[in-house]
N, CA, C and O atoms as a Tinker XYZ file with bonds, in Angstrom:
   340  protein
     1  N    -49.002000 -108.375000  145.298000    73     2
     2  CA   -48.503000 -108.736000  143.975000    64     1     3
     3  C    -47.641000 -107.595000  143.446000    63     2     4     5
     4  O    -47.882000 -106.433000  143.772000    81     3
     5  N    -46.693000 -107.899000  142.676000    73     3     6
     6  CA   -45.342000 -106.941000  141.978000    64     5     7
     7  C    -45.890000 -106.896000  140.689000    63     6     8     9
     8  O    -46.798000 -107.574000  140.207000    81     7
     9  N    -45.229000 -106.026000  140.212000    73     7    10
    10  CA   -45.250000 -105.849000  138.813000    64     9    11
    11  C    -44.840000 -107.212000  137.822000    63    10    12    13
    12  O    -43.737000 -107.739000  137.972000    81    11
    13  N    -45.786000 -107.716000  136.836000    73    11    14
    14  CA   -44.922000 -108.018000  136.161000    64    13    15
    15  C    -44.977000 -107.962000  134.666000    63    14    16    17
    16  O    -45.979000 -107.949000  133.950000    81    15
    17  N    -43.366000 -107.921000  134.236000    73    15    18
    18  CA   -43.109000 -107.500000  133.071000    64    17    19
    19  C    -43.340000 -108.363000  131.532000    63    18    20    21
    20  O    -42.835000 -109.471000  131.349000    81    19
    21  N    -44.052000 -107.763000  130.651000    73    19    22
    22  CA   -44.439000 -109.270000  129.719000    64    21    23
    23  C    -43.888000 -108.775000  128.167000    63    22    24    25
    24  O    -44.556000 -107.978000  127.508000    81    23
    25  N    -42.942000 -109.186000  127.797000    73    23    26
    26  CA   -41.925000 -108.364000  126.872000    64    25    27
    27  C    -41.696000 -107.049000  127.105000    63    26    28    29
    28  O    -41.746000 -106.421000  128.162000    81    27
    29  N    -41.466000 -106.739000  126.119000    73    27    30
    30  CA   -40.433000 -105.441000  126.449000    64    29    31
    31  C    -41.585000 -104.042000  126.849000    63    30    32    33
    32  O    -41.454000 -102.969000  127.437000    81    31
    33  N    -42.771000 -104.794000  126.133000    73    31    34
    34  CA   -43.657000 -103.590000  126.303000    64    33    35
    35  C    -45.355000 -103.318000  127.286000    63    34    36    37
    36  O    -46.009000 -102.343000  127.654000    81    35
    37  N    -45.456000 -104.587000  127.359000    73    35    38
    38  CA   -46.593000 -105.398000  128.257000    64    37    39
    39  C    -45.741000 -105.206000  129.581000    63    38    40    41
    40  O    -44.585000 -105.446000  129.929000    81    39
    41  N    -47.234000 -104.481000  130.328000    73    39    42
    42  CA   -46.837000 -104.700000  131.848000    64    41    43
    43  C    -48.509000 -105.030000  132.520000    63    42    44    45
    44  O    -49.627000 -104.586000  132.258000    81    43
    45  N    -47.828000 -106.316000  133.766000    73    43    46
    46  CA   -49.381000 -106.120000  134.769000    64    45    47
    47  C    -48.920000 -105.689000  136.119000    63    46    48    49
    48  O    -48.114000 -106.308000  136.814000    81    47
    49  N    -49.581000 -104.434000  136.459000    73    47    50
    50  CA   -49.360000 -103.442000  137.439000    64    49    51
    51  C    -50.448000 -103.580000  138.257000    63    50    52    53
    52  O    -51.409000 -102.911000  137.875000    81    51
    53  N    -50.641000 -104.269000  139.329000    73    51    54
    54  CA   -51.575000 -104.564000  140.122000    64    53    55
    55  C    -52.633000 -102.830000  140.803000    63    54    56    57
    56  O    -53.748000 -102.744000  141.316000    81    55
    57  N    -51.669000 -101.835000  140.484000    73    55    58
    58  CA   -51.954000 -100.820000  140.864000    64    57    59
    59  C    -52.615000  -99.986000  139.870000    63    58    60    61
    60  O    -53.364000  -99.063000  140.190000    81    59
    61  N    -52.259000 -100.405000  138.285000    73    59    62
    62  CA   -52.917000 -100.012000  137.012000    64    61    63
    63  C    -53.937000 -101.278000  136.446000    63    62    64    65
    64  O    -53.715000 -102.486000  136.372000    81    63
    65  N    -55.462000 -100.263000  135.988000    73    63    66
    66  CA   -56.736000 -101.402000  135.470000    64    65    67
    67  C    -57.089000 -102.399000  136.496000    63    66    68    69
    68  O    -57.731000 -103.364000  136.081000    81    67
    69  N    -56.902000 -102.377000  137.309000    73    67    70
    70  CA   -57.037000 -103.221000  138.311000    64    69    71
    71  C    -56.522000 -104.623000  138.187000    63    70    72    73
    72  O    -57.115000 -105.629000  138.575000    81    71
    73  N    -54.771000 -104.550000  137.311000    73    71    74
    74  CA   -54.238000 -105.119000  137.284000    64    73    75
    75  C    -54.086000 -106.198000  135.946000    63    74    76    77
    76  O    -53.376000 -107.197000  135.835000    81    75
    77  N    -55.090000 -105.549000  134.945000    73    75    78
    78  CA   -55.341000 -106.036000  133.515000    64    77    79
    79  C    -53.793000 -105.702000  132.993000    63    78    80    81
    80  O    -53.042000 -104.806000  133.378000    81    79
    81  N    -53.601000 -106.605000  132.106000    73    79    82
    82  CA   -52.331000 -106.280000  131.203000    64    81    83
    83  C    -52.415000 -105.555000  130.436000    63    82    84    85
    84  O    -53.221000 -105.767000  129.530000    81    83
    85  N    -51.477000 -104.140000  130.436000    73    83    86
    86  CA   -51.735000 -103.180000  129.727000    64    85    87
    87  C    -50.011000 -102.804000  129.460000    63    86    88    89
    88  O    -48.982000 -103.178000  130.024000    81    87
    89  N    -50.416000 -101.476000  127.812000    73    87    90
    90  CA   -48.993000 -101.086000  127.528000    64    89    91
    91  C    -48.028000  -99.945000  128.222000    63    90    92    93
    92  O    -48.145000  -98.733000  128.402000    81    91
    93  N    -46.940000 -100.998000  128.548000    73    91    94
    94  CA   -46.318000  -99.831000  130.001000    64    93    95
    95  C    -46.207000  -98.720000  129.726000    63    94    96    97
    96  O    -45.805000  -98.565000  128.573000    81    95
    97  N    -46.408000  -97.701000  130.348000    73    95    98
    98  CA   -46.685000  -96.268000  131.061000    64    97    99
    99  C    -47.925000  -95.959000  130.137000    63    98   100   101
   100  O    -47.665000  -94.887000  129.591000    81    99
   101  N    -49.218000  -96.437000  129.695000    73    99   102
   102  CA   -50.270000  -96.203000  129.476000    64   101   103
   103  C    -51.489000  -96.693000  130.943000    63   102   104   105
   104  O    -51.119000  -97.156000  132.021000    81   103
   105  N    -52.872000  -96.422000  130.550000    73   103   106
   106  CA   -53.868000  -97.549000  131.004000    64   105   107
   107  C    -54.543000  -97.962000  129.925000    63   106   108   109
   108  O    -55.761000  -97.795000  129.970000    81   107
   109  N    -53.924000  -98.632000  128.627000    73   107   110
   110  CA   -54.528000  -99.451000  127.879000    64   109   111
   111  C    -54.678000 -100.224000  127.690000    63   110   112   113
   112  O    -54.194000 -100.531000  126.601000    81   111
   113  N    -55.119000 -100.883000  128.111000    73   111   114
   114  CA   -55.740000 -102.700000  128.419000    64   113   115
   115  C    -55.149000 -103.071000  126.429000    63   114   116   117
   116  O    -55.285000 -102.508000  125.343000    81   115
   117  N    -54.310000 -104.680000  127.112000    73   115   118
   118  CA   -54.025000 -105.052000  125.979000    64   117   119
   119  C    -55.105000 -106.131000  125.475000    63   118   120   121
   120  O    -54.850000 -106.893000  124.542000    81   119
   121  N    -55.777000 -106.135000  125.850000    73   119   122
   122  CA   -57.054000 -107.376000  125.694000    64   121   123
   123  C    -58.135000 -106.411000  124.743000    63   122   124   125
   124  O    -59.041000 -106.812000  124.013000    81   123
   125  N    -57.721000 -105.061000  125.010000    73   123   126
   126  CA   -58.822000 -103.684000  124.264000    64   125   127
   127  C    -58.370000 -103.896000  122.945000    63   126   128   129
   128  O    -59.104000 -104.358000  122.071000    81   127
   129  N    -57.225000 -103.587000  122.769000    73   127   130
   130  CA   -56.440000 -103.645000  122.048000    64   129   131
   131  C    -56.289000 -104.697000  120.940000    63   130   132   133
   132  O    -56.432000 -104.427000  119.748000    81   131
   133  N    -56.066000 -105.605000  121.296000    73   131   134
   134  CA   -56.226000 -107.315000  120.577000    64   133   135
   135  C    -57.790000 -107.726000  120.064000    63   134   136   137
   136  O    -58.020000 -108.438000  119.086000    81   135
   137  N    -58.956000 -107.029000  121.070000    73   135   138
   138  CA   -60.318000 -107.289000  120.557000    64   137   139
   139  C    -60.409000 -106.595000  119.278000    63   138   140   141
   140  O    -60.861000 -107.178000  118.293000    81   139
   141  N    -59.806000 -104.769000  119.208000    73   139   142
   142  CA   -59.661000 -103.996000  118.165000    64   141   143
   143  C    -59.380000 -104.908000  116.923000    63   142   144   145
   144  O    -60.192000 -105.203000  116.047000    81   143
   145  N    -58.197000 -105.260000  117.009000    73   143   146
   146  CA   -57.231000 -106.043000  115.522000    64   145   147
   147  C    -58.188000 -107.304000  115.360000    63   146   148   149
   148  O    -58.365000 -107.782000  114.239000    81   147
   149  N    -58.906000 -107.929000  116.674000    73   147   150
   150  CA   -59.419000 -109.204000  115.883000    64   149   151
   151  C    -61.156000 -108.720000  114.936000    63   150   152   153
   152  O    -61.830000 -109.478000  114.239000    81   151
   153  N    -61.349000 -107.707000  115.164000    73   151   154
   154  CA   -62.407000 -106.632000  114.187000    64   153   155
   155  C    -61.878000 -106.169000  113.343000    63   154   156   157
   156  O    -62.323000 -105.145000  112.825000    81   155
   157  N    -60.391000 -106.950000  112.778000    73   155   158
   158  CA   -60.367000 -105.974000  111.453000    64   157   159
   159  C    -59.500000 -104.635000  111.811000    63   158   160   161
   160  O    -58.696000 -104.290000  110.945000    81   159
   161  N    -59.544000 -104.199000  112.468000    73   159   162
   162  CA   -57.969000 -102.814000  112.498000    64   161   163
   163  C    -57.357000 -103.122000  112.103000    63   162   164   165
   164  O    -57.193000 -104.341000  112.152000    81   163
   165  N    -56.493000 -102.327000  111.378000    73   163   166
   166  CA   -54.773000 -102.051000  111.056000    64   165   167
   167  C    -54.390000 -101.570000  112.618000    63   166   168   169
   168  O    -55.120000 -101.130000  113.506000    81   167
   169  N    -53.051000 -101.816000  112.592000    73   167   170
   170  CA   -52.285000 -101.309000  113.103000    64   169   171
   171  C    -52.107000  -99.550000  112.873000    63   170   172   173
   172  O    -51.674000  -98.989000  113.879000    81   171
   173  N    -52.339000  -98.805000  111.896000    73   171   174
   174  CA   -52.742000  -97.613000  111.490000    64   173   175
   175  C    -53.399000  -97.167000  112.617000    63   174   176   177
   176  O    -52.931000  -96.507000  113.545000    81   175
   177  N    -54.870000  -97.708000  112.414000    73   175   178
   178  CA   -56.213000  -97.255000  112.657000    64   177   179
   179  C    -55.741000  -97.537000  114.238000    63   178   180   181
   180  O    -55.954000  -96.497000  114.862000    81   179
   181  N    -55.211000  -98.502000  115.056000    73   179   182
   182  CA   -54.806000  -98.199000  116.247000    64   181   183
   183  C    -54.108000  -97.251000  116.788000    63   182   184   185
   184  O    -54.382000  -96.866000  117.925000    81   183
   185  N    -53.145000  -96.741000  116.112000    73   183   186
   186  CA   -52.247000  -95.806000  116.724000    64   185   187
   187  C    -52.826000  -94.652000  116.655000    63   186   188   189
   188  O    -52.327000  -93.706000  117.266000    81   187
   189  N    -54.058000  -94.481000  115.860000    73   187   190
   190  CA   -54.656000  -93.032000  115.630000    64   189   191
   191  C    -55.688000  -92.926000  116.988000    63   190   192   193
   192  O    -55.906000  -92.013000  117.784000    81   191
   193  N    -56.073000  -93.948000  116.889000    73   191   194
   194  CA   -56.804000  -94.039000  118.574000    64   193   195
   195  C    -56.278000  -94.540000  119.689000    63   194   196   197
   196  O    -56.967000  -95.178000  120.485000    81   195
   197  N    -55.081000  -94.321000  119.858000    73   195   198
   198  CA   -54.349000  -94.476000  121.131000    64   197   199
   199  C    -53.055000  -93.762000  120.601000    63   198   200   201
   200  O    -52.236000  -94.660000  120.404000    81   199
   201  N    -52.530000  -92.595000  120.296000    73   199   202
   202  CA   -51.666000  -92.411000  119.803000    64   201   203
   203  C    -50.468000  -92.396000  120.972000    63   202   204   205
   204  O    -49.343000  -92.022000  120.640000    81   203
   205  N    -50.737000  -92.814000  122.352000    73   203   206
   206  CA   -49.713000  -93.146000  123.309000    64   205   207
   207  C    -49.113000  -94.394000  123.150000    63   206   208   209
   208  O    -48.324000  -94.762000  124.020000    81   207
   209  N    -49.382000  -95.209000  122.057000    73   207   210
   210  CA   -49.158000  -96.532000  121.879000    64   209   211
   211  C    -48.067000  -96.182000  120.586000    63   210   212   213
   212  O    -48.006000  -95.315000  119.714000    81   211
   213  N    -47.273000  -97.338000  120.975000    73   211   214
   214  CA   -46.036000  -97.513000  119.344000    64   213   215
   215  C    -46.275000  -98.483000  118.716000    63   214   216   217
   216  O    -46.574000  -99.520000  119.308000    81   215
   217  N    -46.210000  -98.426000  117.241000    73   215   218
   218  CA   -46.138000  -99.520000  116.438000    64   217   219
   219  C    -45.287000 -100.880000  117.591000    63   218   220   221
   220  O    -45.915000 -101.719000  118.237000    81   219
   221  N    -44.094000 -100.763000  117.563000    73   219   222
   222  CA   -43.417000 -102.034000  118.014000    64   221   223
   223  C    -44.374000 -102.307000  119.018000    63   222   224   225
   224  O    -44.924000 -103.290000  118.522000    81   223
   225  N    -45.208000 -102.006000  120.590000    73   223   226
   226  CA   -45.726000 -102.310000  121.205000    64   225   227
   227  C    -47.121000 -103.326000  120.776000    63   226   228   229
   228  O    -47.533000 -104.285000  121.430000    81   227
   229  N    -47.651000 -102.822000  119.559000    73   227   230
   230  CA   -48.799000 -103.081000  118.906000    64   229   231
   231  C    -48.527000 -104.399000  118.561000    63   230   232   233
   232  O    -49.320000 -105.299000  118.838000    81   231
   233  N    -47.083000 -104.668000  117.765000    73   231   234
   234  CA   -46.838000 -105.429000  117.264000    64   233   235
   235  C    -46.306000 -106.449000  118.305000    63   234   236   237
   236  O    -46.449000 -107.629000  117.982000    81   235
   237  N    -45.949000 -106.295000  119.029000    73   235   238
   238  CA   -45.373000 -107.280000  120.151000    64   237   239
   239  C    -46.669000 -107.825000  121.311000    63   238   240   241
   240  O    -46.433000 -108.745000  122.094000    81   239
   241  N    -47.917000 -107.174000  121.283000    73   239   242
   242  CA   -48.541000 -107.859000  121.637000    64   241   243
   243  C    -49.613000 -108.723000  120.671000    63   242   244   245
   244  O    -50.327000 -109.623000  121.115000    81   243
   245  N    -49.597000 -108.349000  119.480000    73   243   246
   246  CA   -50.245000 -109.724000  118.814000    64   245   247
   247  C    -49.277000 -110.815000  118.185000    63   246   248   249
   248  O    -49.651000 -111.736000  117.459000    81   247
   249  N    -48.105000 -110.586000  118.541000    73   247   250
   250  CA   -47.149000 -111.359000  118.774000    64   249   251
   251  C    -46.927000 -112.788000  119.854000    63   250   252   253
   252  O    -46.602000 -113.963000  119.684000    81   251
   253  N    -47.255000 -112.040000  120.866000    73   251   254
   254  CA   -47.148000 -112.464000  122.194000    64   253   255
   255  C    -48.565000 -113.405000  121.700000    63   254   256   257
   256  O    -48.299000 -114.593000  121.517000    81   255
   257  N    -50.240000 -112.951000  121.432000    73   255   258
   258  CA   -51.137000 -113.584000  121.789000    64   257   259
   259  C    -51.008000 -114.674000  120.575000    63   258   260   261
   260  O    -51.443000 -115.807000  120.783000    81   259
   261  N    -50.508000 -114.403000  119.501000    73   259   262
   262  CA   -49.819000 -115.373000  118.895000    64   261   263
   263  C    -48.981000 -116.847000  119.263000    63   262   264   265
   264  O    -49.288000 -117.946000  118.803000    81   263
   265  N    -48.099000 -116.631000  120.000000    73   263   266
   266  CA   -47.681000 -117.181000  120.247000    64   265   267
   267  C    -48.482000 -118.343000  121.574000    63   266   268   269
   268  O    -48.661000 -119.560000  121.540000    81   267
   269  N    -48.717000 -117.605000  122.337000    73   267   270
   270  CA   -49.765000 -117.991000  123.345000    64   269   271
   271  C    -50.417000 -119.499000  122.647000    63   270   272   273
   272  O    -50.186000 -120.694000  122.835000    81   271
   273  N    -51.377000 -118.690000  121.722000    73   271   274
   274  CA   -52.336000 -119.498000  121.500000    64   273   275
   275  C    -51.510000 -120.897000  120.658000    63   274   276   277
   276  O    -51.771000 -122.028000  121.070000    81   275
   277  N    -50.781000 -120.767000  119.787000    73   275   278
   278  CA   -49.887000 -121.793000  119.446000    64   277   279
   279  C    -49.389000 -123.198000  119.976000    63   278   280   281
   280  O    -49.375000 -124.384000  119.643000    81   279
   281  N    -48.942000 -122.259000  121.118000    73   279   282
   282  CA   -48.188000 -122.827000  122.525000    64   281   283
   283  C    -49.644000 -123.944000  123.238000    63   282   284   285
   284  O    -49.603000 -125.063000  123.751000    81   283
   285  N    -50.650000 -123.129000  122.995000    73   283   286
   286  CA   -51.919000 -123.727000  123.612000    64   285   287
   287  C    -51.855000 -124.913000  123.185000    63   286   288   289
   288  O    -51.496000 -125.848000  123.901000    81   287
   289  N    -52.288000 -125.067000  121.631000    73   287   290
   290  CA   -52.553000 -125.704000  120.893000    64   289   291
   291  C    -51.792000 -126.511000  120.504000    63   290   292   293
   292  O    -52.260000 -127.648000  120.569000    81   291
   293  N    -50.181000 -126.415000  119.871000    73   291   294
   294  CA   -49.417000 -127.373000  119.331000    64   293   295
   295  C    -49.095000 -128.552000  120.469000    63   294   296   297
   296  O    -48.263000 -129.444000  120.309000    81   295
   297  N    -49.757000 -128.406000  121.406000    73   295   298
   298  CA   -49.512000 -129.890000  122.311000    64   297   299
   299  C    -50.420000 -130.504000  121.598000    63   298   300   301
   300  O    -51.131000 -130.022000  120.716000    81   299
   301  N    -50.362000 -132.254000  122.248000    73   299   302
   302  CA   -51.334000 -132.730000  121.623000    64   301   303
   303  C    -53.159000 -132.652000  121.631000    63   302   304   305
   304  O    -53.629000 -132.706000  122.768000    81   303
   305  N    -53.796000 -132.578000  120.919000    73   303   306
   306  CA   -55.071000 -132.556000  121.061000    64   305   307
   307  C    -55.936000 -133.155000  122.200000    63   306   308   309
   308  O    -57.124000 -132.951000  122.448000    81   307
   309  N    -54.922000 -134.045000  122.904000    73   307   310
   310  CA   -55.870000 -134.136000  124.335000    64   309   311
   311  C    -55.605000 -133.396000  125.157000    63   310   312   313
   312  O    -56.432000 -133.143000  126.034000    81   311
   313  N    -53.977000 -132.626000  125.133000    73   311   314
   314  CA   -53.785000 -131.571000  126.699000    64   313   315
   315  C    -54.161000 -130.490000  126.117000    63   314   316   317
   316  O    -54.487000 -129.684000  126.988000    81   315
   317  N    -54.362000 -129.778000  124.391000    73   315   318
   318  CA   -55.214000 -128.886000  124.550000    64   317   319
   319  C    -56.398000 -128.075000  125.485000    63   318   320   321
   320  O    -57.163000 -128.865000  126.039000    81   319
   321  N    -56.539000 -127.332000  125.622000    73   319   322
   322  CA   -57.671000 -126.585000  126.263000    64   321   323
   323  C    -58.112000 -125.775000  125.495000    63   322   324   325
   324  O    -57.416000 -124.877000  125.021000    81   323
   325  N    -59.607000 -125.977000  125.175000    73   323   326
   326  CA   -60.154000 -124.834000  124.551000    64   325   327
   327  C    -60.268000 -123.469000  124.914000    63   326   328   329
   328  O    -59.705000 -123.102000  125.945000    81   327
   329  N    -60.774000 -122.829000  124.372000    73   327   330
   330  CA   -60.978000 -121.170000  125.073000    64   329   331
   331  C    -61.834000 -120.914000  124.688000    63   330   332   333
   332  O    -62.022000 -120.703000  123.490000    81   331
   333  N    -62.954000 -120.815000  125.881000    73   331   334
   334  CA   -64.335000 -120.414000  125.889000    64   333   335
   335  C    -64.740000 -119.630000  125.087000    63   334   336   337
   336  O    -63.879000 -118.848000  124.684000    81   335
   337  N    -65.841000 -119.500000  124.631000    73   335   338
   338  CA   -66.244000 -118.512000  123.224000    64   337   339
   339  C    -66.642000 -117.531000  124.488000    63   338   340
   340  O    -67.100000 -116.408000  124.277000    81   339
């Protein structure tokens, strides 16, 4: 498997996290990251604990899972798929 690139700032590096999506040239799992903000973080309070991370990156991946889930959902309610609790 290759790299691949997921906006400008998301990368999955089969060779980094064991291939978890994380922010390129870090090993910070963006799933760490997204659990953080859905507890309530600022964007602040992230960058102080990962200060290898940029605002725009921060912001482009709850962007991205944004969108995702949207995308999930705005089909109709039967091709929906839930997401396991």
């Amino acid at each position: 498997m290759r790299n691949v690139e997921v906006g400008h700032y998301l990368v999955i590096d089969p060779e980094v996290c064991h291939g978890q999506m994380t922010f390129r040239g870090t090993r910070v799992p963006v799933d760490t990251v997204l659990a953080f903000v859905a507890k309530g973080y600022s964007v602040d309070q992230l960058l102080r604990s990962w200060p290898e991370l940029t605002r725009p990156a921060v912001e482009e991946a709850i962007s991205l899972a944004s969108q995702s889930l949207q995308a999930r959902y705005s089909a109709s309610s039967e091709m929906a798929t839930p997401i396991p609790a």
